[in-house]
C-alpha positions as CSV (number, residue, x, y, z in Angstrom):
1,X,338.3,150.5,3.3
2,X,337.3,149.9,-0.4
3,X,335.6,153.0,-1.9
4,X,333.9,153.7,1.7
5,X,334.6,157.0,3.1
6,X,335.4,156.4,7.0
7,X,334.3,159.2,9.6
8,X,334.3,159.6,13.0
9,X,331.1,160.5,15.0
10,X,328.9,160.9,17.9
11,X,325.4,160.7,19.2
12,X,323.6,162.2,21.8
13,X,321.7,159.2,23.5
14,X,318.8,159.1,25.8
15,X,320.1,160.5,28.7
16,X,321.8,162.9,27.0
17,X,325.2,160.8,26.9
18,X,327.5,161.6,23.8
19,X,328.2,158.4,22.6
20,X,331.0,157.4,20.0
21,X,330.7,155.7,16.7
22,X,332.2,155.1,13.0
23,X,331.1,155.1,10.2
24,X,331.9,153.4,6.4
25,X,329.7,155.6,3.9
26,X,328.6,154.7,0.8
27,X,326.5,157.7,-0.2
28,X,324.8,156.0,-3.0
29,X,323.2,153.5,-0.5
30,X,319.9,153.0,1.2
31,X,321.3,149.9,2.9
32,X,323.3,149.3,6.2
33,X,324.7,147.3,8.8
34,X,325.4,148.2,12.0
35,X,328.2,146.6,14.0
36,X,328.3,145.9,17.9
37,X,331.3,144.5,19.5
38,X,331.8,142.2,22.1
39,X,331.5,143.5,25.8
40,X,334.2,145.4,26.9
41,X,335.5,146.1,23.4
42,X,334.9,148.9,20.9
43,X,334.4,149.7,17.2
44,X,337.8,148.8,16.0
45,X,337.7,145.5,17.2
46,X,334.9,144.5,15.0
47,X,335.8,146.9,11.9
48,X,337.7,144.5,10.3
49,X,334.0,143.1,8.9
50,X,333.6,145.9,6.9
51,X,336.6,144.7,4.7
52,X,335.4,140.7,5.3
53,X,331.7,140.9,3.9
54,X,332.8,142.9,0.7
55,X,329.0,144.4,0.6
56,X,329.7,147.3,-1.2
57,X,326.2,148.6,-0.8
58,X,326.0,149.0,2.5
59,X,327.1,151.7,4.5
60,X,328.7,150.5,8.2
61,X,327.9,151.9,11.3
62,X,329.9,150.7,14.6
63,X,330.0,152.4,17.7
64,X,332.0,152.4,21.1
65,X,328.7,151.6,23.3
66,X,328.7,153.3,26.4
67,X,331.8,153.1,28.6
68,X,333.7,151.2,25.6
69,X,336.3,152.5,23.7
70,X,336.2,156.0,23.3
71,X,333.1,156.5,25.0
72,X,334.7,157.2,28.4
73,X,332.5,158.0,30.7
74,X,332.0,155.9,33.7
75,X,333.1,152.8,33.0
76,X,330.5,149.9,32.1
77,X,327.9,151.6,35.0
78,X,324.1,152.4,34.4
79,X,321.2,152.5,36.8
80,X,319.9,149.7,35.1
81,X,319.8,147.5,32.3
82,X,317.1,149.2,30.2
83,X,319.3,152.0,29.7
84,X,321.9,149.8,27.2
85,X,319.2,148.5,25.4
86,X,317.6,152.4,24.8
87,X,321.0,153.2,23.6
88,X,320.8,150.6,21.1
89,X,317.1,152.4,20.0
90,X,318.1,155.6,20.0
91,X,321.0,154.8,18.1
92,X,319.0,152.9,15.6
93,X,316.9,155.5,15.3
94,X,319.8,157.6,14.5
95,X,321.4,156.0,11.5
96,X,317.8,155.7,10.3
97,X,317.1,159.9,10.3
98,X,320.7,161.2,10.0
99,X,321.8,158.7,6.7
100,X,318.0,158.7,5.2
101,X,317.9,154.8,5.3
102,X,314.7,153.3,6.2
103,X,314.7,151.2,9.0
104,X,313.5,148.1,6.9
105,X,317.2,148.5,5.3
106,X,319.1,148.0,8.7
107,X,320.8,144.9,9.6
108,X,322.3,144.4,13.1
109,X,325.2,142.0,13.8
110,X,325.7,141.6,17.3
111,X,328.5,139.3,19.5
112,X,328.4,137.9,22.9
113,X,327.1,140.2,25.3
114,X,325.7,142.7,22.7
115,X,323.7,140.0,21.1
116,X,322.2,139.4,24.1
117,X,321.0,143.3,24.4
118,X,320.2,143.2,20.3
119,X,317.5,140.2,21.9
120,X,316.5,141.8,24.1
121,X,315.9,145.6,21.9
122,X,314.2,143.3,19.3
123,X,311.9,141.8,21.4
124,X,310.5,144.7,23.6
125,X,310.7,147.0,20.7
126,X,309.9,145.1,17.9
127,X,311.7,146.9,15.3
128,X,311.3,146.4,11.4
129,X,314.9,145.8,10.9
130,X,315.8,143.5,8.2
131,X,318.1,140.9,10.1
132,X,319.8,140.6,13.3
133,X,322.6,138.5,13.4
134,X,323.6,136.9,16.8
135,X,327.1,135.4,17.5
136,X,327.7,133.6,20.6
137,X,324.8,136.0,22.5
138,X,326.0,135.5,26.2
139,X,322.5,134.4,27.5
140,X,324.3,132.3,30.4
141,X,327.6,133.3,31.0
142,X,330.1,130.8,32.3
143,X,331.3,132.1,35.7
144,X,333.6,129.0,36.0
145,X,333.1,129.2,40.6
146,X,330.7,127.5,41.9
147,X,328.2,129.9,43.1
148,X,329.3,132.1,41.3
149,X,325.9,134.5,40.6
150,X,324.7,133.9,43.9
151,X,327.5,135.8,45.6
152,X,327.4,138.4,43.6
153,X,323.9,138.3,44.2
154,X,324.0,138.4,47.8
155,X,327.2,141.3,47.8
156,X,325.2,143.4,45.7
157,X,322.5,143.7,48.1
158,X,324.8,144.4,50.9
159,X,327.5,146.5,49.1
160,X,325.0,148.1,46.5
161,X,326.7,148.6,42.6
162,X,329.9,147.9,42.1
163,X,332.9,146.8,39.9
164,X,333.5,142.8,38.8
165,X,336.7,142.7,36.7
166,X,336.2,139.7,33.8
167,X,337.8,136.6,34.4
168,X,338.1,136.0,30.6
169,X,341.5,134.8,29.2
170,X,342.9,135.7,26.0
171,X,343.3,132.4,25.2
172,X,339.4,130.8,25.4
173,X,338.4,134.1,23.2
174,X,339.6,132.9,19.6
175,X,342.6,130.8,17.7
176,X,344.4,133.8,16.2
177,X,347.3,134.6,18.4
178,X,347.8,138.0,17.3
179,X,344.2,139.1,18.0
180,X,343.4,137.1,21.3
181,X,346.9,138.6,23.0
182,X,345.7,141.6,22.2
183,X,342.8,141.4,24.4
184,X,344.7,142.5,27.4
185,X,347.2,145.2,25.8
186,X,344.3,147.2,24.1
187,X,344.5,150.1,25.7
188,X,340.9,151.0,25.1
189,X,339.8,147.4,26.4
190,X,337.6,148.2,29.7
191,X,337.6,144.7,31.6
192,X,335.4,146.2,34.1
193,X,331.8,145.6,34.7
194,X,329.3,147.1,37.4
195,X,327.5,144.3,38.9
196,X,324.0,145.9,38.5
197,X,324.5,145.1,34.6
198,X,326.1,141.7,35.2
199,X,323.0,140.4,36.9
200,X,320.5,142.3,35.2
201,X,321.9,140.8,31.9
202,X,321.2,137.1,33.3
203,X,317.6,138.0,34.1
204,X,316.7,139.1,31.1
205,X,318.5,137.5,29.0
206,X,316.4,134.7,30.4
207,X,313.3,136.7,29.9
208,X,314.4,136.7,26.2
209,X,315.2,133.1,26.0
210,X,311.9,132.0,27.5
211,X,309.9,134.6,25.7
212,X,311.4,134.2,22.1
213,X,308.2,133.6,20.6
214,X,307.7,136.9,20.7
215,X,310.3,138.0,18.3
216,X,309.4,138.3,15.0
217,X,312.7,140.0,13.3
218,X,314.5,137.7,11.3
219,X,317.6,136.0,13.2
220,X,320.9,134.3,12.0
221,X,322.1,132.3,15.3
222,X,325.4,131.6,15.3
223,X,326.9,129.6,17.4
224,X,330.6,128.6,18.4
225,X,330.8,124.5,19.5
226,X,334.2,125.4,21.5
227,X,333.1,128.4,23.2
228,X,334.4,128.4,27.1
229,X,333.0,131.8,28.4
230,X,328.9,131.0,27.4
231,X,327.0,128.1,27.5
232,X,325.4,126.6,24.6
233,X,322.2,125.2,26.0
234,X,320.3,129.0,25.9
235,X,321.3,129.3,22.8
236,X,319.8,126.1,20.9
237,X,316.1,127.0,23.3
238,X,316.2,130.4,22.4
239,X,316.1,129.6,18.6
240,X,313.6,126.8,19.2
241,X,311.5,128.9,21.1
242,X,311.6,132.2,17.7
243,X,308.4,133.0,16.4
244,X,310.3,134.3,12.9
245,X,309.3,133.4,10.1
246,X,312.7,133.8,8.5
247,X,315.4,132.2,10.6
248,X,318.8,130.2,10.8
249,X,320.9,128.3,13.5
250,X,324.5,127.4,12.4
251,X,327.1,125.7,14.5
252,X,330.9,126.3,14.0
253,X,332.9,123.6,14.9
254,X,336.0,124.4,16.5
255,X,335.6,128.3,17.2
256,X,335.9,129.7,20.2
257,X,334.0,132.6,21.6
258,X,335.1,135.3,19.7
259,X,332.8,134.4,16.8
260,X,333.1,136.8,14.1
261,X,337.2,136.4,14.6
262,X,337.0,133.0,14.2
């Protein structure tokens, strides 16, 4: 992609998990962005930024988060919540010591469930990143049955973890035919979820909501007015609710929930 040398990679995370990623080097560069994709995606499904934003100094990091893509471990399982969001530090951290580029140089763009962990990172770590970029962050995801959350709810305490399979159709996720079929011929598309991370997500993604004021990071909301799997409202009271001093809300008529497609 342009005069940026791809590689593959991985990282050794907190737990000692190898963990997958690519990257788009620019050895001249300070300056990066790192790319997370939507849940249950991976790397490739977001790469096609690195061509879009024709930034050619920035090196581009993007990863198959764990249990995503090539990152095949157990599929979309771990003991709790904190551990994605310690990935995201560690991997951070990372780009930051392997690539010599200061923290203050990273940007983050995040979709959908992702975004919501990106919140959550920024605010309990507080991280000197430059921006983070948010597209359709999942803070209340649209379950479409009644009841919904509090059946899982209730089967999780009497069953303990275990798998939800995503009800999301190829056709609510983004206009482009070619890329929405897609969706459920990827081969390295996990549609599972363990249900400790499905409901752990909820509750903190309204601790972040709630709680915004005490993010400081710049932010770059966007949101998608046609978007079928999240609701909206979280979204608009999460940005009200920012403490940064630098920050943006724009609303794209007509996308659907697969944002950065869009």
């Amino acid at each position: 992609m342009r005069n940026l040398i791809l590689k593959e990679n991985t990282f050794i995370s907190h737990d000692k998990s190898p963990i997958y990623y690519k990257s788009w080097e620019n050895t001249q560069s300070k300056n990066a962005i790192i790319l997370l994709h939507r849940g249950h995606e991976h790397s490739w499904r977001i790469a096609h930024l690195v061509d879009e934003l024709s930034l050619d100094d920035m090196n581009f990091f993007a990863w198959d988060a764990r249990w995503n893509g090539q990152t095949q471990w157990k599929r979309w399982y771990a003991p709790d919540f904190s551990y994605l969001v310690k990935d995201l530090d560690v991997f951070v951290k990372h780009i930051s010591e392997k690539y010599s580029i200061p923290v203050e140089n990273i940007i983050i763009i995040a979709q959908s469930v992702w975004a919501v962990i990106a919140s959550t990172w920024i605010h309990d770590y507080a991280p000197k990143i430059k921006w983070v970029v948010l597209a359709s962050p999942a803070f209340n995801v649209n379950l479409i049955v009644p009841w919904a959350k509090q059946v899982l709810q209730l089967w999780q305490k009497i069953k303990w973890d275990y798998v939800v399979k995503s009800y999301v159709k190829w056709k609510d996720l983004t206009h482009d035919l070619e890329r929405s079929t897609s969706y459920h011929t990827d081969p390295l598309i996990c549609l599972d979820i363990y249900s400790n991370v499905l409901l752990e997500l909820y509750d903190h993604a309204n601790r972040v909501v709630y709680d915004a004021w005490a993010i400081i990071t710049p932010v770059l909301l966007l949101t998608s007015w046609d978007d079928k799997v999240v609701f909206k409202k979280e979204q608009e009271i999460f940005f009200k609710n920012l403490s940064s001093k630098l920050k943006e809300h724009h609303i794209l008529d007509w996308f659907y929930h697969d944002t950065l497609w869009e």
